[in-house]
N, C-alpha and C positions, 0 to 999 in steps of 0.2 A: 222590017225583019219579022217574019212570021214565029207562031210558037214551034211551028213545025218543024223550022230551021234549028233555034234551038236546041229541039229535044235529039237531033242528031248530033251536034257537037260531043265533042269526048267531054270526059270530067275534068280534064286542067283548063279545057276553054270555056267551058260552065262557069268555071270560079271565076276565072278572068274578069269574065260579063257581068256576072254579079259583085267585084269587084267595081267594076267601072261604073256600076247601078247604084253602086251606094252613096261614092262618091261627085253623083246629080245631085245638085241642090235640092231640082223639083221629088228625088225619090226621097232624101232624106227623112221627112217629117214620117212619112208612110211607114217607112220602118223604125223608124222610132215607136211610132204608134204600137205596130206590131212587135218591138219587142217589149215592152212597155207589158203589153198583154200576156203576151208569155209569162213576164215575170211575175205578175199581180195572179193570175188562175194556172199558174202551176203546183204540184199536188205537194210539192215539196215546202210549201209555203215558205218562200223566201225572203218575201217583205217581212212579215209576223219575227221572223226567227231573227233578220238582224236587228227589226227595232228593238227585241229582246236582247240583243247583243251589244247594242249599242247602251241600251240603259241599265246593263248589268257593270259596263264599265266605265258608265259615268259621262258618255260621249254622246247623248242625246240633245244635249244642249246646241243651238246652231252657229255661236256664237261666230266672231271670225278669229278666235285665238287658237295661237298653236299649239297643241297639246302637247308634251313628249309620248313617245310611244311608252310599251309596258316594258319592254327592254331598258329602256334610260329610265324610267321609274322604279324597277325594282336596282338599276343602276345606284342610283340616287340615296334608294332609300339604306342599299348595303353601306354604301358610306359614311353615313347617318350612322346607322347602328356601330362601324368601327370605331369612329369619333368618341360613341358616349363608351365602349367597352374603354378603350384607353384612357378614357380623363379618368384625372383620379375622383374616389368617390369622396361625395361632400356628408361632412360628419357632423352627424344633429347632435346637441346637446337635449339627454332627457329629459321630458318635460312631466312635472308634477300632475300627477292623474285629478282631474276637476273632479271632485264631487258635485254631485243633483242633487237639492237636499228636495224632496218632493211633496212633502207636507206643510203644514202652516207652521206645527211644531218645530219643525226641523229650522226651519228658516229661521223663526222666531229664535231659538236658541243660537245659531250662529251668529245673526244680528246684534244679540246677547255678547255674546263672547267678543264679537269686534270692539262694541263700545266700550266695552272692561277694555281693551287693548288700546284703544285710540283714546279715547275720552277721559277718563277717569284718573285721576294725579292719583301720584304715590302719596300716602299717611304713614305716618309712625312707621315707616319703611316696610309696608306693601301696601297692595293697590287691592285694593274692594268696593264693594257697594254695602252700603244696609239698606232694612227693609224701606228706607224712605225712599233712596234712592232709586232701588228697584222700582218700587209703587210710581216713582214719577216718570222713570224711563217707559214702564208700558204704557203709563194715559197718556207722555206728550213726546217721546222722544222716539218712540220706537216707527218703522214705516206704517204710515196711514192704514195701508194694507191689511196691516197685520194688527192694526190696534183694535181691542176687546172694550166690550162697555162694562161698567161699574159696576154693575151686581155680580159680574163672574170674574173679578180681575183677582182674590185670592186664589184663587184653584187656577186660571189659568197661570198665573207667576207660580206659583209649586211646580205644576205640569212643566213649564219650562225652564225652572231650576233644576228640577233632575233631568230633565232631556239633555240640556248643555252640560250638565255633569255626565252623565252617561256617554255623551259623545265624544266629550274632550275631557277624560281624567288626568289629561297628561296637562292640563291649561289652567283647570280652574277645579276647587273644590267649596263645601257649605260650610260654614262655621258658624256654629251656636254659642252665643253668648253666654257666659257662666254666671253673669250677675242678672238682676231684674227681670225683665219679659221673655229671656229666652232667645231673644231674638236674632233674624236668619243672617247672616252674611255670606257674600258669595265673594271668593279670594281668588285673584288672580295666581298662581304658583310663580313661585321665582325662575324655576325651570322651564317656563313657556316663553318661545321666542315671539317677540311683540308681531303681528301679521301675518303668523299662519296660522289661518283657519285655512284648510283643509276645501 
């Protein structure tokens, strides 16, 4: 069959034949090829735009799973959301705001305060420290961390007697002895509930 012959046939016989040309084996690949080419140097750039599409919705992967489409997905997802509107809401018990103590002082005085609280047995019907006791808690009882050397340890113990006073007036106050040296005591109040610090 010439081209000649061809180019005279009508346009329903055209398609026909090119019909029947596609489905040769031997023409197959050839037009693969060429459309192949089409698709890759066309101005509309088609390739670029679905890999774009495909990895905007997550479908770039070549996996052999079956995705649901975005219909069943947003399906999916509405029913989800009816679920959590309908249950009923779960109700938190509020929770005691944590203080940061951010300094050494700070610490140092809350560390203060717990050990009055945990450690320290009632006397004569309340719970304190004197100054001995104090002096031994910052050289051996207090966190390593925070323990001060011997030449600064009265001004550091002052510094942090009024800090923990200052912070919790509602826990603990100083009491000065009215006989002899004067000396410091720090009193736990009756009105502080034993383990909160704050």
């Amino acid at each position: 069959m010439s081209i000649e012959a061809i180019i005279n046939y009508s346009d329903e016989e055209k398609v026909q034949q090119f019909l029947m040309l596609i489905k040769d084996p031997a023409v197959q690949p050839v037009f693969r090829l060429y459309v192949e080419n089409i698709l890759a140097t066309s101005e509309l750039k088609i390739l670029k735009r679905l890999s774009t599409l495909e990895s905007m919705l997550g479908l770039d992967d070549y996996g052999e799973e079956d995705f649901p489409s975005i219909p069943e997905q947003i399906q999916q997802l509405s029913s989800k959301i009816d679920t959590i509107v309908t249950e009923k809401p779960v109700e938190t018990t509020p929770e005691e705001p944590v203080m940061i103590y951010k300094t050494s002082l700070e610490r140092k005085a809350v560390e203060l305060l717990n050990h009055i609280q945990t450690n320290v047995k009632t006397r004569h019907n309340d719970i304190y420290m004197n100054n001995a006791e104090l002096t031994y808690f910052f050289k051996y009882e207090i966190s390593e961390d925070l323990r001060t050397n011997d030449s600064n340890l009265r001004r550091v113990k002052k510094k942090v007697i009024d800090k923990a006073v200052k912070m919790f007036p509602e826990c603990i106050f100083i009491s000065k002895s009215k006989n002899g040296r004067h000396e410091t005591i720090l009193v736990l109040k009756r009105t502080c509930k034993i383990g909160t610090v704050p």
